[in-house]
N, C-alpha and C positions, 0 to 999 in steps of 0.2 A: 548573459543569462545569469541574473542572481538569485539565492534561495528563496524561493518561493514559500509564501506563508500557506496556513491551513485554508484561509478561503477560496482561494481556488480549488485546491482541494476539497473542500465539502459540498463544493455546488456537482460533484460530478455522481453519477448512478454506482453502483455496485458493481456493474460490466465495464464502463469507462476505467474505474478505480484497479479492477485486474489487467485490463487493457495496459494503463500507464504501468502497473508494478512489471510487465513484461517487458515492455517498451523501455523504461530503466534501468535491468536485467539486461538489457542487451546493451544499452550504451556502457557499462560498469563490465560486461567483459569485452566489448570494443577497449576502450580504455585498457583495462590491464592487457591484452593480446598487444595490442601497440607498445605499453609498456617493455613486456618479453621481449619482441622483433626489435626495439630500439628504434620505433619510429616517431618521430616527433609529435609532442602532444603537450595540452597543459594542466597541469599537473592538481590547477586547483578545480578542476571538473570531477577528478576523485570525490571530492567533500561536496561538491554541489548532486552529484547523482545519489551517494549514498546518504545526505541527508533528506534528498528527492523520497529514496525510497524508505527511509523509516519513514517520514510522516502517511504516504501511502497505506502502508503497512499497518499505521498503528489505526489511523482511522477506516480501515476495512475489518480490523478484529475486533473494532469496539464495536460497529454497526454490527457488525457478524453476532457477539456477545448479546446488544440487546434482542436480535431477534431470536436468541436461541432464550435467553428469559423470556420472551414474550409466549414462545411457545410450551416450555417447561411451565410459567404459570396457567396457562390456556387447558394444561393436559394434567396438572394439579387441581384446577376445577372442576375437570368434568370428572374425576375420580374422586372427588368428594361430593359430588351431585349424586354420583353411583351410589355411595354408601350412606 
């Protein structure tokens, strides 16, 4: 399993995209709980989940970001339609 680029990531929905930040969240404290207990594990899945999960991250808050501009200017229009 090697780091996965943003394209696969971008092909997935807004539900899928929280889906997988969950789903990584759980592998990244699977991981560290193995860590603690001292059971066997490898060690470079640390860098593969949590660079898994910044790209998640950052392209759910960019999509998050323009739809919250798309709505701030939507509601900036119609309050200038008002006046």
């Amino acid at each position: 399993m090697g780091i996965s680029g943003f394209d696969d990531i971008k092909l997935l929905s807004n539900l899928e995209l929280s889906n997988e930040i969950i789903k990584t969240e759980k592998v990244l404290f699977d991981l560290r709980f193995k860590k603690a207990t001292r059971q066997s594990f490898k060690s470079h899945e640390f860098k593969i989940a949590k660079c898994r999960l910044a790209q998640l991250k950052t392209t759910l808050t960019s999509r998050l970001e323009i739809v919250e501009q798309k709505t701030s200017n939507a509601v900036a229009k119609l309050i200038d339609k008002d006046n």
